[in-house]
C-alpha positions as CSV (number, residue, x, y, z in Angstrom):
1,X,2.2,17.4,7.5
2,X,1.7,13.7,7.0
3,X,4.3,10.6,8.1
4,X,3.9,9.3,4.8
5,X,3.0,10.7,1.2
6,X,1.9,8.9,-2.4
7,X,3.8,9.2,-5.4
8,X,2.1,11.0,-8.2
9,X,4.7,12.1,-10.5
10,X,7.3,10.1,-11.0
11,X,8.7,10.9,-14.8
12,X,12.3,12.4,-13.8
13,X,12.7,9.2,-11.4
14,X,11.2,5.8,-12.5
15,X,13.8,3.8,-11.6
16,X,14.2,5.6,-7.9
17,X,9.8,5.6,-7.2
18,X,7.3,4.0,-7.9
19,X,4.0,6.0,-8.7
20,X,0.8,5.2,-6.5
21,X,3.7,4.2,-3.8
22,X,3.4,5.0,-0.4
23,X,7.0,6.6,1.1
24,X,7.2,7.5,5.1
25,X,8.2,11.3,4.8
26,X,11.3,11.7,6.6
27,X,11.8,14.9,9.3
28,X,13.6,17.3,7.7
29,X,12.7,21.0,8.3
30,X,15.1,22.7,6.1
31,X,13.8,20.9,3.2
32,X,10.5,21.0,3.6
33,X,10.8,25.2,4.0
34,X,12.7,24.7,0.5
35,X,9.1,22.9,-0.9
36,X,11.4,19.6,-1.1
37,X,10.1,16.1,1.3
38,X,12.7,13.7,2.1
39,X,12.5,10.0,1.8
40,X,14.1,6.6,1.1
41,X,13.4,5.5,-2.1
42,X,13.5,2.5,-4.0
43,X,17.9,2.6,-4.7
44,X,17.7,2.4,-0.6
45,X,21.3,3.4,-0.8
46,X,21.5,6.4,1.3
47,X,19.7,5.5,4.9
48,X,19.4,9.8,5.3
49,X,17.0,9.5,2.5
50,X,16.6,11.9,-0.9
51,X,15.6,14.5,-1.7
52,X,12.7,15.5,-4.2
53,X,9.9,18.1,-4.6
54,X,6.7,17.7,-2.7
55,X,5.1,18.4,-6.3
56,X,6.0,14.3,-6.7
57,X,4.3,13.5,-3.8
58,X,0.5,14.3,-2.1
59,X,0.4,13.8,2.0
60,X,-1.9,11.0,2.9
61,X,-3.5,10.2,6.1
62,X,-3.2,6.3,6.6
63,X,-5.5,4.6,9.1
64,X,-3.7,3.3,12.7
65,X,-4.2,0.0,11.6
66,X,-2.0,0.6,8.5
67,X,0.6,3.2,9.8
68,X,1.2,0.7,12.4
69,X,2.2,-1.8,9.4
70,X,4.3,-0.2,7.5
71,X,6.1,1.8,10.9
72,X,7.0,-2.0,11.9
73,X,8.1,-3.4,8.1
74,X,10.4,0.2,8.0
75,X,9.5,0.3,4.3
């Protein structure tokens, strides 16, 4: 799966992401066998990241140029 995925649902959470967003998908194999991706959202209050269903989410492959970018601003 992709480093990073795009928000397209975010209706139970529109404080916590922003739809059209790119998030870095954080390792977590347990969740992801669950269908659930982990990442930090927009609260940034818990540095392990949340939990939500892939369904919010589509897996994205980012050019070098711009995985490179956001890897480095550790958004």
């Amino acid at each position: 799966m992709s480093d990073f995925v795009i928000c397209i649902n975010n209706e139970s959470n529109p404080a916590s992401l922003i739809l059209g967003k790119v998030y870095r998908r954080l390792s977590d194999a347990e969740a992801e066998s669950r269908n659930l991706v982990r990442i930090i959202d927009e609260d940034k209050s818990e540095p392990e990241g949340y939990l939500y269903p892939m369904s919010m989410f589509a897996p994205i492959e980012l050019p070098e140029a711009a995985e490179r970018v956001l890897n480095a601003a550790g958004d």
